[in-house]
C-alpha positions in Angstrom: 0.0 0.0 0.0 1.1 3.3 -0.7 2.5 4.9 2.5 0.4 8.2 1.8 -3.0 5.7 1.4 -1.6 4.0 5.0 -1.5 6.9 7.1 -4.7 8.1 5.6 -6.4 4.9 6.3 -4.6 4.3 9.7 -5.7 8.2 10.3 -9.3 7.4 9.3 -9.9 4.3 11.6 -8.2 6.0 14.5 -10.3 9.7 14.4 -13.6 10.2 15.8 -15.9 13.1 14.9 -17.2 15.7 16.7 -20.4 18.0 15.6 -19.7 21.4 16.6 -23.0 23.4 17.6 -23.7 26.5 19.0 -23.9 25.0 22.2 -20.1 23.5 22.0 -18.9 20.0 20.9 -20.7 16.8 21.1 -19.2 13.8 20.2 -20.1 11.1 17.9 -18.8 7.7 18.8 -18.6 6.7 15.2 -15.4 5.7 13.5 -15.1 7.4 10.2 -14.8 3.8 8.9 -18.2 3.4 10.2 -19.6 5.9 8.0 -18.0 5.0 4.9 -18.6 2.4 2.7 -15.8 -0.3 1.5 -16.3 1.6 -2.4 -16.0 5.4 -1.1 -13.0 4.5 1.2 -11.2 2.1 -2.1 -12.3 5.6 -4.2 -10.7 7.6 -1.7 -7.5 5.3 -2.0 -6.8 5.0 -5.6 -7.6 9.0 -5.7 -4.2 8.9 -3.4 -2.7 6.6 -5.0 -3.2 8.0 -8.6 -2.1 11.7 -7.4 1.0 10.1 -5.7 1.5 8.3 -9.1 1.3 11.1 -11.2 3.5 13.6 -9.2 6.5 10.8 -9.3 5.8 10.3 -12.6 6.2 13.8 -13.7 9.0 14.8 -11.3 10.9 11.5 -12.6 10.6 13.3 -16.1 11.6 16.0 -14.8 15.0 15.3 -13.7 15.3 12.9 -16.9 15.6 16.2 -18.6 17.7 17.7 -16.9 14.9 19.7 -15.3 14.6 21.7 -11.6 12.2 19.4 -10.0 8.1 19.1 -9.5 8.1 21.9 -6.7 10.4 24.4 -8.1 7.2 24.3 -11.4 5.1 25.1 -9.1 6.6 28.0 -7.6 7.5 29.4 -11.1 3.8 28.4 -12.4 1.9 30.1 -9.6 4.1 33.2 -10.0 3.4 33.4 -13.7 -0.1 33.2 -13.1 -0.4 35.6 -10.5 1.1 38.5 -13.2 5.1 37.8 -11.9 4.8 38.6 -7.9 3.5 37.5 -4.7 3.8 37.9 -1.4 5.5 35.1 0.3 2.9 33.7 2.3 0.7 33.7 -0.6 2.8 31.8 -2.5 2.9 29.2 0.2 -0.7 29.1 0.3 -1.0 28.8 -2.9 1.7 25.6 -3.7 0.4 24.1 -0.5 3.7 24.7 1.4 4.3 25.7 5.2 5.8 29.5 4.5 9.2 27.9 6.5 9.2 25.2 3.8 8.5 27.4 0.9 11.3 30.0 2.5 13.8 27.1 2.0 12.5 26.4 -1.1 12.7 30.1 -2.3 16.5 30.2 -1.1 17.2 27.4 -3.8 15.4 28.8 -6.7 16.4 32.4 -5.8 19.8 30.9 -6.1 19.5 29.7 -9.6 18.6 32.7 -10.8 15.2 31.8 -11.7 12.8 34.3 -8.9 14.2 37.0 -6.5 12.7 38.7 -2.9 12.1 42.1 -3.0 11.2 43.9 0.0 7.3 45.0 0.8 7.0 48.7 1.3 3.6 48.3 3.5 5.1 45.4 5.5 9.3 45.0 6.6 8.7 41.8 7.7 7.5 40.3 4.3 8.7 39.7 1.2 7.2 39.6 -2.6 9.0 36.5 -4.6 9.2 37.8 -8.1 9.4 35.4 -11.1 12.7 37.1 -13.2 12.9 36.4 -17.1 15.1 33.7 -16.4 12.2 32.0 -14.5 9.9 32.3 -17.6 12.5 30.8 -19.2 12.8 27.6 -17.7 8.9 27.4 -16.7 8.7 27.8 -20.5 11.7 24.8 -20.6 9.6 22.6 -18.1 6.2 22.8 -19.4 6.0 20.6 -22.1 7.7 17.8 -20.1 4.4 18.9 -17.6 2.0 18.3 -20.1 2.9 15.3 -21.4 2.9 13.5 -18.4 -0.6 14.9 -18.0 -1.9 14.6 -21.6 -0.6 10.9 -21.4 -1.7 9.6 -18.1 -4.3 11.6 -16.5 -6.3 12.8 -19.4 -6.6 9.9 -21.0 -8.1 8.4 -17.8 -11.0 11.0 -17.7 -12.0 11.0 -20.9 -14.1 13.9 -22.1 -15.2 15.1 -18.0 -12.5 17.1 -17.1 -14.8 19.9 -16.7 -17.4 17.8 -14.5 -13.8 16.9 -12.3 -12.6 19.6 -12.0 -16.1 21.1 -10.6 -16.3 18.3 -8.1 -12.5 18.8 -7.0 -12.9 22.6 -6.7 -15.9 21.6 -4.7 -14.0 20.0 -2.3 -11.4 21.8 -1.9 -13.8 25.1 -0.8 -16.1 22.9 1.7 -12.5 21.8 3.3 -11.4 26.0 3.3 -14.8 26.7 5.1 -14.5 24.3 7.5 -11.2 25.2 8.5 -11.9 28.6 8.4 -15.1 27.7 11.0 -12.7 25.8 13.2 -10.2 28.4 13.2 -12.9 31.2 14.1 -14.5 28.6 16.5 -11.1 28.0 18.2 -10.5 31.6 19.2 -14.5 32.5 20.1 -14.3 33.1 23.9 -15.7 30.7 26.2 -18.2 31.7 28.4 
């Protein structure tokens, strides 16, 4: 099994729920496997495992080529598409990196050339990462070994409902941002 699908399932046997209310936190003594059936939790899996798959794939391409790897894309793709600049922490919200992580991660691309820090006139303490030409460059270098590995194993796999995906990923993805963003708000509400 695929050590990401292994925590996730050892993670999903172990938690309980709770139902927060506007009268605290009641908990439900049902294991998630409980609540889900044998199908959605193998569904759940093989969307693991296929991600997993995919990313080594691509990042194995990658450095066949000669390439930066998977993460340094990222960066330089998020940049691009953000007109060239963001702020640090935005960056790292945006590749799914801890800002420490991405700081680290920064310090090696900065390095070669490819984005630079330049200092945020309304805040000292943060930086804006800006993608330089020599970025673009190699982002423009990097894509096409990107798109094969999606245009040869992922689209081929969906067929003609990459639309009706990505809907139900983007779904997904918001209802989990609202209920951290509820949690977080619920976790510094004072207690009466």
């Amino acid at each position: 099994m695929d050590d990401i699908a292994t925590v996730v399932y050892t993670t999903i046997i172990q938690e309980t729920f709770a139902l927060s209310t506007t009268f605290g936190t009641i908990s439900v003594m049902e294991t998630a496997t409980d609540m889900l059936s044998a199908d959605e939790l193998a569904a759940w899996r093989a969307f693991l495992r296929a991600h997993s798959t995919m990313l080594r794939r691509i990042a194995a391409d990658l450095e066949e080529a000669d390439l930066p790897p998977l993460t340094w894309y990222d960066v330089l793709a998020a940049l691009r598409d953000s007109d060239g600049a963001l702020r640090q922490v935005e960056l790292a919200e945006r590749v799914l990196l801890s800002n420490s992580g991405l700081s680290r991660l920064i310090d090696r691309i900065e390095k070669a050339g490819l984005v630079r820090r330049t200092a945020c006139d309304t805040d000292r303490r943060s930086f804006y990462i800006e993608l330089t030409d020599e970025g673009r460059e190699m982002l423009e270098r990097m894509w096409p070994v990107y798109a094969r590995g999606v245009a040869e194993d992922f689209l081929p796999a969906i067929g003609s409902k990459s639309c009706e995906l990505r809907q139900m990923l983007e779904t997904i993805g918001t209802t989990c941002d609202r209920m951290n963003a509820a949690e977080a708000e619920s976790a510094v509400e004072p207690r009466d």
